[in-house]
C-alpha positions as CSV (number, residue, x, y, z in Angstrom):
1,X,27.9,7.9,61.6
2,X,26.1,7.3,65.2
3,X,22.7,8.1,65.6
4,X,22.4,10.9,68.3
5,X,18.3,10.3,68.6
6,X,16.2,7.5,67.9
7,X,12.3,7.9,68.0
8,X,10.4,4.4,67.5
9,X,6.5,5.4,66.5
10,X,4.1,2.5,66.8
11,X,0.2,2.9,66.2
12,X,-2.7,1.1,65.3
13,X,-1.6,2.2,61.5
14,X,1.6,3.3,61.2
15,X,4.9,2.2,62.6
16,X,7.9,4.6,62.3
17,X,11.9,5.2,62.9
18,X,13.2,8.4,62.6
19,X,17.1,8.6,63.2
20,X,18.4,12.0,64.0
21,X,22.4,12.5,63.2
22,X,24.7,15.2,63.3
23,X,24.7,17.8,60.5
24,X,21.6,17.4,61.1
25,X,20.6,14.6,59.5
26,X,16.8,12.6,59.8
27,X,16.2,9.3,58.4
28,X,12.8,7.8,58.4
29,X,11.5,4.3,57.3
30,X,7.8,3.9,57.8
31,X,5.3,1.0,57.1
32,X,1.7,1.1,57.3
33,X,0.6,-2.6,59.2
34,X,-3.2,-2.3,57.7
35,X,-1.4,-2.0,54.2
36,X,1.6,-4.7,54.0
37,X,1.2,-5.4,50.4
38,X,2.8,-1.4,50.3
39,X,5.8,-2.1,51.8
40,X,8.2,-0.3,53.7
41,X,9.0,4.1,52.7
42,X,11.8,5.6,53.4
43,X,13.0,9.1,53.5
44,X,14.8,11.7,55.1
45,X,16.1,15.7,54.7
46,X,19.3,17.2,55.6
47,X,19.9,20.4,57.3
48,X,16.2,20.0,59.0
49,X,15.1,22.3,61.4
50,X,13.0,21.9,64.6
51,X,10.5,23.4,63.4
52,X,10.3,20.7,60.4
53,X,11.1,18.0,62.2
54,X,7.4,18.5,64.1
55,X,6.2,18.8,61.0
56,X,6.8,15.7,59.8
57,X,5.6,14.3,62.8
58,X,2.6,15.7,62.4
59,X,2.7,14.4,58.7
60,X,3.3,11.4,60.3
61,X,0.0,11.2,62.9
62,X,-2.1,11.7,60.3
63,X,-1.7,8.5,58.4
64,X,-2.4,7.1,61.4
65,X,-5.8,8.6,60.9
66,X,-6.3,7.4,57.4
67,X,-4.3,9.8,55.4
68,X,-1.7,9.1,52.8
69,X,2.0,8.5,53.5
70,X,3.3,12.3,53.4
71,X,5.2,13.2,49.7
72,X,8.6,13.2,51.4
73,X,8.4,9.4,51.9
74,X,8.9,6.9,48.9
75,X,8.5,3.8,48.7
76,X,11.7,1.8,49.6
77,X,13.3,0.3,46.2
78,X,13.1,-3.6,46.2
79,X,17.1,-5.6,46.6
């Protein structure tokens, strides 16, 4: 499945993808660059709305301001 949207987020913080797909579809991975040792989150929702998509980006620009990684991320499981 081809993306349709790609939105690359890069702060002092936080660096962020969030693919967009058909149906619709987000995926998000997320890594915080003051916090390696956490590692890389991942998440995503299906059937999201564009009203919750702006919400997670605003979930999203606030752990760029110190806050915690919003509940709808995980961390990634290790390969």
């Amino acid at each position: 499945m081809d993306p349709t949207w790609l939105l690359r987020v890069v702060g002092h913080v936080l660096q962020a993808e969030l693919v967009l797909f058909y149906g619709p579809h987000v995926d998000v991975s997320a890594f915080r660059s003051t916090r390696p040792e956490d590692g890389l989150y991942v998440g995503g929702e299906t059937d999201i709305t564009p009203s919750r998509l702006t919400e997670m980006l605003d979930e999203l620009a606030v752990v760029e301001e110190g806050d915690a990684m919003p509940n709808w991320l995980r961390p990634a499981p290790d390969y």
